[in-house]
C-alpha positions as CSV (number, residue, x, y, z in Angstrom):
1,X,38.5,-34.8,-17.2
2,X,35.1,-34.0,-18.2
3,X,33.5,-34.9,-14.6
4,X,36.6,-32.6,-12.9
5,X,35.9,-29.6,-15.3
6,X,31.9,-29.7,-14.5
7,X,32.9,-29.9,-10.8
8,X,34.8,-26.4,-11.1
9,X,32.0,-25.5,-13.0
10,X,29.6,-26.1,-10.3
11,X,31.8,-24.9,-7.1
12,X,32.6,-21.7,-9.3
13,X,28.6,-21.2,-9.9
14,X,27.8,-22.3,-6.0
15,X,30.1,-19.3,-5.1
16,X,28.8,-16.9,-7.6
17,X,24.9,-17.5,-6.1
18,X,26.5,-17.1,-2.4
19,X,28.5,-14.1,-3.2
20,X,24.5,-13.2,-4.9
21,X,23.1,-13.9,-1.8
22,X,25.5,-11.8,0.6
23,X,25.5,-9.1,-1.6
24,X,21.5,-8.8,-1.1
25,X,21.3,-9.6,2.4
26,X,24.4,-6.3,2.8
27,X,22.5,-3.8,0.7
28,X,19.4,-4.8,1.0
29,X,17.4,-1.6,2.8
30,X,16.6,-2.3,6.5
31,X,13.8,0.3,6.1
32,X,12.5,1.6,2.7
33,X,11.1,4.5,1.9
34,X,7.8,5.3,0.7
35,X,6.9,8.4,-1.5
36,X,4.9,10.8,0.4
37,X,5.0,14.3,-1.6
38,X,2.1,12.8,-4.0
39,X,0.1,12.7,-0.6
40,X,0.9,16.1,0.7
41,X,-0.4,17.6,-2.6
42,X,-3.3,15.7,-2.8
43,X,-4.1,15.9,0.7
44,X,-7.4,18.4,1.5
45,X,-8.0,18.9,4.5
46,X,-11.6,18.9,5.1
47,X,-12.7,21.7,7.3
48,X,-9.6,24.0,6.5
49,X,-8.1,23.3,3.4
50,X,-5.0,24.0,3.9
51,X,-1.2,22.5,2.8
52,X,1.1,20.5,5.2
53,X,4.3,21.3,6.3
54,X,5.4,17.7,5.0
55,X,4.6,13.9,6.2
56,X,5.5,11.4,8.7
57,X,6.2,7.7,8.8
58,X,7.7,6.3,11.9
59,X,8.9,2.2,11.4
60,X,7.3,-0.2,13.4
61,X,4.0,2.0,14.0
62,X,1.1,3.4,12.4
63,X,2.4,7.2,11.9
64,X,1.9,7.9,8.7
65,X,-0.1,10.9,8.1
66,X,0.5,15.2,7.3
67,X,2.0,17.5,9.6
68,X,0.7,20.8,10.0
69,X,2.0,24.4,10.8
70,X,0.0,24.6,14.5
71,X,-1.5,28.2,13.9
72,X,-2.9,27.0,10.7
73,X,-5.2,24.6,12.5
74,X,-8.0,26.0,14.3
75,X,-8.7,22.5,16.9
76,X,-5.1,20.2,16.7
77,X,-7.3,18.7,19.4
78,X,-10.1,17.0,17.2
79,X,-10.0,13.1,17.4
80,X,-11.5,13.2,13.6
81,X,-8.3,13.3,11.8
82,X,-5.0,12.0,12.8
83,X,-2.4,14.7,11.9
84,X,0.9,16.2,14.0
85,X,1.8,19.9,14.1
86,X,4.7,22.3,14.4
87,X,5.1,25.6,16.0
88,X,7.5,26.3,13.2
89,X,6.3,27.1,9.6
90,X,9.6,26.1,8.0
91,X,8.5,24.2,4.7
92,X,12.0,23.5,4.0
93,X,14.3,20.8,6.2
94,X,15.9,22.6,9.3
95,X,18.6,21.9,11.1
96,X,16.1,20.6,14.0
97,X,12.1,19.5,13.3
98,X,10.2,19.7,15.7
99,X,6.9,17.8,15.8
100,X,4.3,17.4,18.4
101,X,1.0,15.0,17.9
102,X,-1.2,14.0,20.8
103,X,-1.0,10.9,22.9
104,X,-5.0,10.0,24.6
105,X,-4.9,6.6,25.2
106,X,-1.8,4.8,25.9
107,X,-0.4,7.5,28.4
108,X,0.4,4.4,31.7
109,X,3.3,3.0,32.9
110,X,2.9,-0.1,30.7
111,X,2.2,1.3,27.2
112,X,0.9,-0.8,24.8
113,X,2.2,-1.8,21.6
114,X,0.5,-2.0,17.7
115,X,-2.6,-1.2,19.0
116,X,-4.8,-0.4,15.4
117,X,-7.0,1.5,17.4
118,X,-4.6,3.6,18.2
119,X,-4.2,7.2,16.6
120,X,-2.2,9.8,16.2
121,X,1.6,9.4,18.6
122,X,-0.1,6.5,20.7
123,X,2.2,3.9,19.1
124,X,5.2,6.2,19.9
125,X,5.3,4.7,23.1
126,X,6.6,1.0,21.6
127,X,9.9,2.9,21.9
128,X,10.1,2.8,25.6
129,X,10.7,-0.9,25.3
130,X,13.8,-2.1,24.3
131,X,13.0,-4.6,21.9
132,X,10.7,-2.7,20.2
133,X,13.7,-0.1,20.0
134,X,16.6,-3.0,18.7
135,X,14.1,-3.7,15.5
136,X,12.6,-0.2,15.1
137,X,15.1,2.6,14.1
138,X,14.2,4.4,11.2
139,X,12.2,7.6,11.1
140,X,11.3,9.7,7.5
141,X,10.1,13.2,7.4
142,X,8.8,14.5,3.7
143,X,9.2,18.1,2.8
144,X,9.9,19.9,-0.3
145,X,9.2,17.9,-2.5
146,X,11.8,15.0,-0.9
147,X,11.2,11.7,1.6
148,X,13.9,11.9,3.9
149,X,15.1,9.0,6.6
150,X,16.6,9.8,9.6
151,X,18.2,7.6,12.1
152,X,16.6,7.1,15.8
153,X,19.4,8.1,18.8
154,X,17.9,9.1,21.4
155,X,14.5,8.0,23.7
156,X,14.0,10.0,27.0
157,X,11.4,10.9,29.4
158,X,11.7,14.6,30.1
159,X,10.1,17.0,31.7
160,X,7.8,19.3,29.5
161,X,9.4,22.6,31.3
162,X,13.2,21.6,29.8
163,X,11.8,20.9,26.3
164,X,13.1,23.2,23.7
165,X,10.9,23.4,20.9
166,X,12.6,25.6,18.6
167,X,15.0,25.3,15.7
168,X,18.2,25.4,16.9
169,X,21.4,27.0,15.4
170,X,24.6,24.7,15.1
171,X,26.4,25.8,18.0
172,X,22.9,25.2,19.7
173,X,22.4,21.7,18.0
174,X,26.0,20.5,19.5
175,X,24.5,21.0,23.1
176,X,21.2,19.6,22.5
177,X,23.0,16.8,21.4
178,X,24.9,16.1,24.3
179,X,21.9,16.6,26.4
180,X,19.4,13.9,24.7
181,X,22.4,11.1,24.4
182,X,22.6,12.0,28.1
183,X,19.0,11.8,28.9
184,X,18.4,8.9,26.4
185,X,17.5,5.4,27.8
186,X,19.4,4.0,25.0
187,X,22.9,4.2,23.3
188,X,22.7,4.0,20.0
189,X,26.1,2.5,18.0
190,X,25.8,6.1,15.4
191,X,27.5,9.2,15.3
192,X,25.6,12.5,15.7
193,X,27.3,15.9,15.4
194,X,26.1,19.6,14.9
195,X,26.5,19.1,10.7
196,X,23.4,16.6,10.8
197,X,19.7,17.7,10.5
198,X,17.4,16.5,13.2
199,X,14.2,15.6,13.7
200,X,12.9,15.8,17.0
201,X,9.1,13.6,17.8
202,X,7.2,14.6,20.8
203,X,4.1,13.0,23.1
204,X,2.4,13.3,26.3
205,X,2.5,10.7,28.9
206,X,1.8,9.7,32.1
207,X,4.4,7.4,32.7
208,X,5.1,8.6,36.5
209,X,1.5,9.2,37.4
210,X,1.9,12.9,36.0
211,X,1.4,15.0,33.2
212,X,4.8,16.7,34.0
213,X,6.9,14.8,31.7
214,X,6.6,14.3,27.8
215,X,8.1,10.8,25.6
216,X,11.1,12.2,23.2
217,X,12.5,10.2,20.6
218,X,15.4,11.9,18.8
219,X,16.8,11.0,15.4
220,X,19.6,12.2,12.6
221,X,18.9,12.6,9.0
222,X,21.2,9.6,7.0
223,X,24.1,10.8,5.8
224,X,25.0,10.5,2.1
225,X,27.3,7.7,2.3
226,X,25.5,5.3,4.4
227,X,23.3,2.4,3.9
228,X,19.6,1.7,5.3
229,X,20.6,-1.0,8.1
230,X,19.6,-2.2,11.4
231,X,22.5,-1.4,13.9
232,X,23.3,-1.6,17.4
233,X,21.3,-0.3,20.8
234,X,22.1,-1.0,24.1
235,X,20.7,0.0,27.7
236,X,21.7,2.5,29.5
237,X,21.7,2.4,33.4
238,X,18.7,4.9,33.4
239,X,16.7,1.9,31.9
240,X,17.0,-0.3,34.9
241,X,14.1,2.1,36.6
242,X,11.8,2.1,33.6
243,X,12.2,-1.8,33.4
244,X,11.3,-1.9,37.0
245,X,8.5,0.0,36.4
246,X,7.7,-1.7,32.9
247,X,7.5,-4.7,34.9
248,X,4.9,-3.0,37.9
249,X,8.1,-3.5,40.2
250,X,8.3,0.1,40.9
251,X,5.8,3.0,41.2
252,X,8.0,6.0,42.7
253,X,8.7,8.4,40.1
């Protein structure tokens, strides 16, 4: 009786540390996030002491540094200081954030990836492969005093002259939506809708032997009820010319 009661015992623990385990691996964050507001007020800028808008990580990369408001800085251009800027001096989270930051060295039709030389958005460009994209999907933007995480959905190529770079009302947001799932060379398994705040990142490339296009990577802000998790991306048929051209198989824009 004694050896049957311990064996209950035993399968009864066994199942507790599994059901342990499970539980960790499901709410365990995919992507945690860091606290950022100490460094916006400590952060002094050297030559013009002024306050960033907020602070950007990007997962998988080497963004981490202060956004600026772009008519606060008198050179965004000087290689001294990584930093990205927007044209909008909203301090507070709007329905759309834009932000820009330069791109100088990884600008070809085979972009490297992790480079630590690189600076600034020069590691954006890891999200034009896809599985770079499948383990990198988690953006966060802090401002006003909170770190927020947003939720990548959309990477396109697109040509600078149909870029909008303003904050967009809701009615506005709904379209813009439609247009960068559209454009994007990924579907992402996540709903977007004109109720979420997004966060829109922006580079320069040469991708197609020009500098008429710019690298867009869209994201959502997480909603309330959802967990930090990895989840689903698949290619779309735009890809197939990228790959080609990821590959050196194709140079025709």
């Amino acid at each position: 009786m004694k050896r049957i009661k311990y064996k209950k015992q035993l399968v009864i623990l066994s199942i507790v540390i599994i059901l342990c385990l499970i539980s960790i691996i499901i709410f365990k964050p995919y992507y945690k996030s860091k606290d950022r507001v100490r460094k916006i007020k400590n952060f002094n800028e050297s030559k013009e002491n002024i306050k960033p808008l907020g602070w950007l990580r990007v997962q998988g990369t080497n963004i981490d540094f202060p956004i600026m408001y772009y008519y606060d800085v008198e050179d965004v251009g000087d290689p001294t200081y990584d930093l990205g800027w927007s044209f909008d001096n909203n301090r507070k989270l709007a329905n759309r954030t834009v932000i820009l930051s330069h791109n100088m060295r990884n600008v070809s039709s085979k972009p490297l990836i992790g480079d630590k030389e690189h600076a600034r958005f020069e590691q954006l460009m890891g999200y034009i492969y896809y599985d770079f994209v499948k383990e990198n999907k988690y953006i966060q933007y802090t401002i006003d005093g909170k770190n927020y995480l947003f939720k990548i959905y959309g990477v396109s190529l697109q040509k600078e002259k149909d870029i909008d770079l303003e904050n967009l009302d809701k009615d506005e947001l709904e379209d813009y939506i439609k247009y960068t799932k559209e454009q994007s060379y990924f579907k992402f398994d996540i709903n977007v809708n004109k109720n979420d705040k997004l966060i829109t990142l922006i580079t320069c490339t040469r991708f197609f032997g020009n500098n008429d296009y710019s690298f867009v990577v869209d994201a959502r802000k997480v909603r309330k009820t959802e967990l930090i998790k990895n989840y689903k991306v698949t290619e779309n048929d735009s890809y197939n010319k990228i790959k080609k051209m990821l590959e050196g198989d194709d140079k025709n824009e």
